[in-house]
C-alpha positions in Angstrom: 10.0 10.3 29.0 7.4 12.3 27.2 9.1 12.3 23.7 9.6 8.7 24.1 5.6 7.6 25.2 5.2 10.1 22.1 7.4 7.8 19.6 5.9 4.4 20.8 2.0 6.0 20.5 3.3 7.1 16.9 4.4 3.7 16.1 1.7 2.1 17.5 -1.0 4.3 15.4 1.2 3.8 12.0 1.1 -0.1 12.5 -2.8 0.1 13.4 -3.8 2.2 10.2 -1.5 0.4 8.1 -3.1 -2.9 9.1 -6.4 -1.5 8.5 -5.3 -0.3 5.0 -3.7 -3.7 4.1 -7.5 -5.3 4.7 -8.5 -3.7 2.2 -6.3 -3.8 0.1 -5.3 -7.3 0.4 -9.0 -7.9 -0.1 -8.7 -6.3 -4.0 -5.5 -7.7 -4.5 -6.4 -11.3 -3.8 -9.3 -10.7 -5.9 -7.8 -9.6 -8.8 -5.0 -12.4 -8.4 -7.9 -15.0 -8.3 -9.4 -13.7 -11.4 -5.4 -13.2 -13.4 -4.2 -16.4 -12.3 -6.8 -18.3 -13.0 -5.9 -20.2 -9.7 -6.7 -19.6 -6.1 -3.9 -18.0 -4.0 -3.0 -17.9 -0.1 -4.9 -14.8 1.4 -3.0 -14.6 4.5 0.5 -14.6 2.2 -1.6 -11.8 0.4 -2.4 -9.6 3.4 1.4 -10.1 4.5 2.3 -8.2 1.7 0.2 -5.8 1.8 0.8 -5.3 5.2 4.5 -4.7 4.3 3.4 -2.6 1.3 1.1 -0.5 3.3 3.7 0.5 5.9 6.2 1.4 3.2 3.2 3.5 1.6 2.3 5.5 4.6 6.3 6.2 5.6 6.6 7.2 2.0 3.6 9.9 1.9 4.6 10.7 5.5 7.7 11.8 4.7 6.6 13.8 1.4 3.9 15.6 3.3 6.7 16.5 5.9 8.9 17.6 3.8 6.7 19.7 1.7 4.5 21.1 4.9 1.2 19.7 3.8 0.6 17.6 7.1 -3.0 19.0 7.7 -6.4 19.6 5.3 -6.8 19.9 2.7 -4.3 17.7 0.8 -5.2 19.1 -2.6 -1.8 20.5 -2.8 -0.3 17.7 -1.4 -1.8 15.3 -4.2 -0.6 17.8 -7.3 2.9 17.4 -6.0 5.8 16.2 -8.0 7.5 14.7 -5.3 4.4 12.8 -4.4 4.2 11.5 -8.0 7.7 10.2 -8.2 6.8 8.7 -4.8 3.7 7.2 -5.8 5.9 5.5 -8.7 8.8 3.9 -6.7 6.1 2.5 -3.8 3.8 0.5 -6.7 7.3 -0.4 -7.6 7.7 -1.8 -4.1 4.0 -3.0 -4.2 5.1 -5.1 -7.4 8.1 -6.8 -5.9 6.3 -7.5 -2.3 3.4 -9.3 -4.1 5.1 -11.2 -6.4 7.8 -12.5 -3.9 5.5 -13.4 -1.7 2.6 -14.8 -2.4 2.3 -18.1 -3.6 -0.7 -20.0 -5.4 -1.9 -23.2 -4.4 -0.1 -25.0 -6.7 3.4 -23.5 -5.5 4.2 -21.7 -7.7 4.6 -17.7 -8.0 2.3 -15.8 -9.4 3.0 -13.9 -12.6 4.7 -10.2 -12.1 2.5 -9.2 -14.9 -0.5 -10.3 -12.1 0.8 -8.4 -9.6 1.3 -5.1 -11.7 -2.3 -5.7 -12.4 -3.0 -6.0 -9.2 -1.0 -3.2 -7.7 -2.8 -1.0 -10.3 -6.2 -1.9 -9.2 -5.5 -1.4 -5.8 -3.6 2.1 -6.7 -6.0 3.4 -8.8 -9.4 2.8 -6.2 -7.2 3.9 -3.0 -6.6 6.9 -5.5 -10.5 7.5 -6.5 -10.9 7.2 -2.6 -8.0 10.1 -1.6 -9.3 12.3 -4.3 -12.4 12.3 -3.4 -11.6 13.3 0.2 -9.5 15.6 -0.6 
């Protein structure tokens, strides 16, 4: 009974901080969409995808930081790692194909993948500057 109140608290906390994390990240990607499309486009679509993204993200590390034994402070170690990098790679990756399948502009139409690479970069590269500065 214990292991499995422990699994559903786990779950629980993982879908709490990844929603967090998808506000703000949905909040620099839908920014950054505005300003490469050139058109408005659907925030909550926006924070869906995130959402998604953001769970994939933190399973991702989770499972690198695991596997390599880094699960407590400091992560300095943890952010030089190869495996970490090539992670880091297939999740924008994911990031990429989340945002440009789902969100839609106003007009109905898809945004550009080139606009969501951008945006997946801009949201990478400040969540980065964030982490390494904590670290």
């Amino acid at each position: 009974m214990s292991t499995a109140l422990t699994l559903i608290s786990a779950a629980l906390w993982w879908v709490l901080y990844s929603s967090i994390g998808a506000l703000f990240c949905a909040l620099i990607a839908w920014a950054v969409l505005r300003w490469a499309e050139r058109c408005t486009v659907v925030f909550n679509r926006t924070y869906l995808a995130c959402l998604l993204w953001s769970l994939l993200s933190m399973l991702l590390i989770a499972g690198v930081a695991l596997h390599e034994h880094h699960t407590r402070p400091p992560y300095g170690a943890l952010l030089a790692s190869g495996t970490l990098r090539g992670v880091l790679v297939l999740d924008m990756l994911a990031g990429v194909l989340l945002l440009w399948r789902l969100i839609p502009r106003t007009d109905a139409r898809r945004i550009r993948p080139g606009s969501a690479c951008f945006a997946v970069a801009a949201v990478m590269a400040i969540g980065f500057g964030i982490a390494t500065s904590l670290a």
